[in-house]
N, C-alpha and C positions, 0 to 999 in steps of 0.2 A: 504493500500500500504506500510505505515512503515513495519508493519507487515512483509510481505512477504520479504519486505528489509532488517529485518535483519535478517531472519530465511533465508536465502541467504547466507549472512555473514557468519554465522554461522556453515553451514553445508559446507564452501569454501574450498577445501583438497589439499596438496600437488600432483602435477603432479605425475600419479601411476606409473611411468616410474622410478622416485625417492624414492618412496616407496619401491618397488621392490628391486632397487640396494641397500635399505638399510636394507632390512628382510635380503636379500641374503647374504649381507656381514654381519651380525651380526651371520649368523647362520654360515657362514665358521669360523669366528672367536670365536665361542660359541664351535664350535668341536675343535679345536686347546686347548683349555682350558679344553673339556673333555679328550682329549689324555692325556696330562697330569696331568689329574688327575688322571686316568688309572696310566699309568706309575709312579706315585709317591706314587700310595695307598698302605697300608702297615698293614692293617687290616686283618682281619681274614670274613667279611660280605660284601665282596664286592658288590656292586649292580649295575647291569646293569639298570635299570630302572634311577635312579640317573645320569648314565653318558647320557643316554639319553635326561633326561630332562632338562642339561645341555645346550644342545645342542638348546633345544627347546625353553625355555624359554627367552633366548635371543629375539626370534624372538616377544614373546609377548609386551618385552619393550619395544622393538623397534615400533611396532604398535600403545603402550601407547603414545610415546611420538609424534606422529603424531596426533592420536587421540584429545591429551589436547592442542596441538599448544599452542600461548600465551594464551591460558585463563584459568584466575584464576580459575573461576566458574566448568572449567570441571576438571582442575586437584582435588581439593575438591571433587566433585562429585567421583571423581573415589577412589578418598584416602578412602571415608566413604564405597563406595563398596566392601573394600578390609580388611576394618574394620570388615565389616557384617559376612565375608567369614571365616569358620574355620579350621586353615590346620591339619590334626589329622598324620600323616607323623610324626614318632619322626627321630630325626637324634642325631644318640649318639659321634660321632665323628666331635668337633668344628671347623675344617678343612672343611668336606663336608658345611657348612655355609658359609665358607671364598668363595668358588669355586663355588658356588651359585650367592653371589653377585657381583664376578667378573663376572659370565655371564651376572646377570641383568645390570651392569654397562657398559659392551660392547653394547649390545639394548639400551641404554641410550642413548650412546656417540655417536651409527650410527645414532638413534631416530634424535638426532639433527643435523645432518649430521656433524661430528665434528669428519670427519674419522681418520685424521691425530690422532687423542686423541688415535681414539679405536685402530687401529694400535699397535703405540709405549704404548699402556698401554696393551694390550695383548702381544707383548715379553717379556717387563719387568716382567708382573706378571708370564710369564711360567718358563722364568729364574731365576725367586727368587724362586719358588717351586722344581725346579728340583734341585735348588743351597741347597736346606734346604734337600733335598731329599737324597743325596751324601755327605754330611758334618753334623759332627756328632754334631749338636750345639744340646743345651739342653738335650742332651742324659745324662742320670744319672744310669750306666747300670753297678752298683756294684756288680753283681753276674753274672755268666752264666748256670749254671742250679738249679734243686731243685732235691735232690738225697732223698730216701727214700727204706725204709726196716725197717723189723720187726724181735727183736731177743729175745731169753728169756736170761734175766739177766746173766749175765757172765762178772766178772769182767777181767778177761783178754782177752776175744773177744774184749769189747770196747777198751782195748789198743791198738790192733792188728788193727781196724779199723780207732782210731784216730791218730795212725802210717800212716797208709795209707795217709790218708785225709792231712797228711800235709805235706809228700813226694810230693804231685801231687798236691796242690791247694797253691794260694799265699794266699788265707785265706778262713774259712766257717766260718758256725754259724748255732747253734740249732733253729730252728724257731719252731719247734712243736713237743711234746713227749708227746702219749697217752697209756694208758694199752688198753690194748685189751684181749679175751680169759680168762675173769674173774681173771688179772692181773697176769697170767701166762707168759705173754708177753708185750715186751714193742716196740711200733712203731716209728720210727725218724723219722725228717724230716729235712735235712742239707741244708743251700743255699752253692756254691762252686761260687767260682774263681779258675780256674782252670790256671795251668801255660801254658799247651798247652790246644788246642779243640781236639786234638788227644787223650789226657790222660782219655778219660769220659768211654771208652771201657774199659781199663783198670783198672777204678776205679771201674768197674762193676761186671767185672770179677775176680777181688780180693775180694771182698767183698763178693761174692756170693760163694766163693770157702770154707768161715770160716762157722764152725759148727755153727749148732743151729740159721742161718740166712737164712730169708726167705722173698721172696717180693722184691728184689732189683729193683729199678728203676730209672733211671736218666731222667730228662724231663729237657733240655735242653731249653732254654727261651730266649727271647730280648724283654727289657723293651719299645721298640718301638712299637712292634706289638699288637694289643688288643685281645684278647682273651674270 
């Protein structure tokens, strides 16, 4: 009779009436947190899958944290199952991490019904995302493009070009110079600051205009986006 008395205990669950309202509201507040992830990604690999499981995985924590109620013994049990579990998932961008366990932390806070938490802790963290999103903090964005072209040696082509380059840019810099064509030819490769974004046509079209120069290309860049 012990027996069956505390395997009672044990298997005793929140009213599914509360369960419910707390999947629910963890998952409306798990997509609020994918939107803005959406809206603040700035990568080149976006993934859908990712904003998805965003969304979804809240709803698992949420479940955990009914599941372990107060006992030690299950939240342990669950720790070492999650131990066992291998996630093979790389995530190259330490952001999508951040936005991960703001969802797990949302199923957390509903997990314990501690809505008030999930609430005011999901606008504060979409306001700080979108706030970092729109404001140029940590931006260290010293160049605006990488200009390139290949000329055969010509000591006053280079003048003609580094005339150019400093009419139109508030500074460059030689980042890579190789022969090529069995050293009949020599390849640049300039980073620009440019005084306007309007000036990169023109710096193109000058360039491209002087003998003996071939290949011009400006590729344009933000040290934000990843590539």
């Amino acid at each position: 009779m012990e027996f069956f008395s505390l395997n009672s205990q044990m298997t005793q669950q929140a009213p599914w009436q509360l369960v419910l309202l707390s999947c629910l509201l963890a998952f409306l507040l798990a997509q609020v947190i994918a939107i803005t992830y959406e809206r603040t990604y700035q990568g080149m690999s976006y993934s859908r899958a990712l904003f998805q499981s965003l969304a979804l995985i809240s709803i698992l924590s949420s479940m955990l944290m009914f599941a372990i109620g107060n006992s030690l013994a299950r939240g342990l049990g669950i720790a070492g199952i999650f131990a066992i579990i291998r996630f093979r998932t790389n995530l190259r961008d330490p952001r999508d991490i951040v936005f991960i366990f703001a969802s797990l932390a949302i199923g957390i806070a509903t997990g314990i019904q501690a809505f008030a938490l999930a609430f005011s802790g999901t606008a504060l963290f979409c306001l700080a995302a979108l706030y970092l999103r729109f404001v140029p903090l940590g931006s260290r964005q010293h160049f605006d493009g990488l200009l390139r072209f290949s000329i055969t040696p010509q000591p006053e082509v280079m003048e003609e070009i580094a005339s150019i380059l400093q009419g139109s840019c508030k500074r460059y810099a030689l980042v890579a110079l190789r022969e090529v064509a069995q050293g009949s030819t020599l390849e640049y490769a300039y980073q620009l600051k440019l005084h306007e974004a309007t000036y990169s046509d023109a710096i193109v079209t000058m360039i491209r205009s002087l003998p003996n120069v071939s290949g011009v290309s400006l590729m344009m860049q933000e040290t934000t986006v990843e590539l």
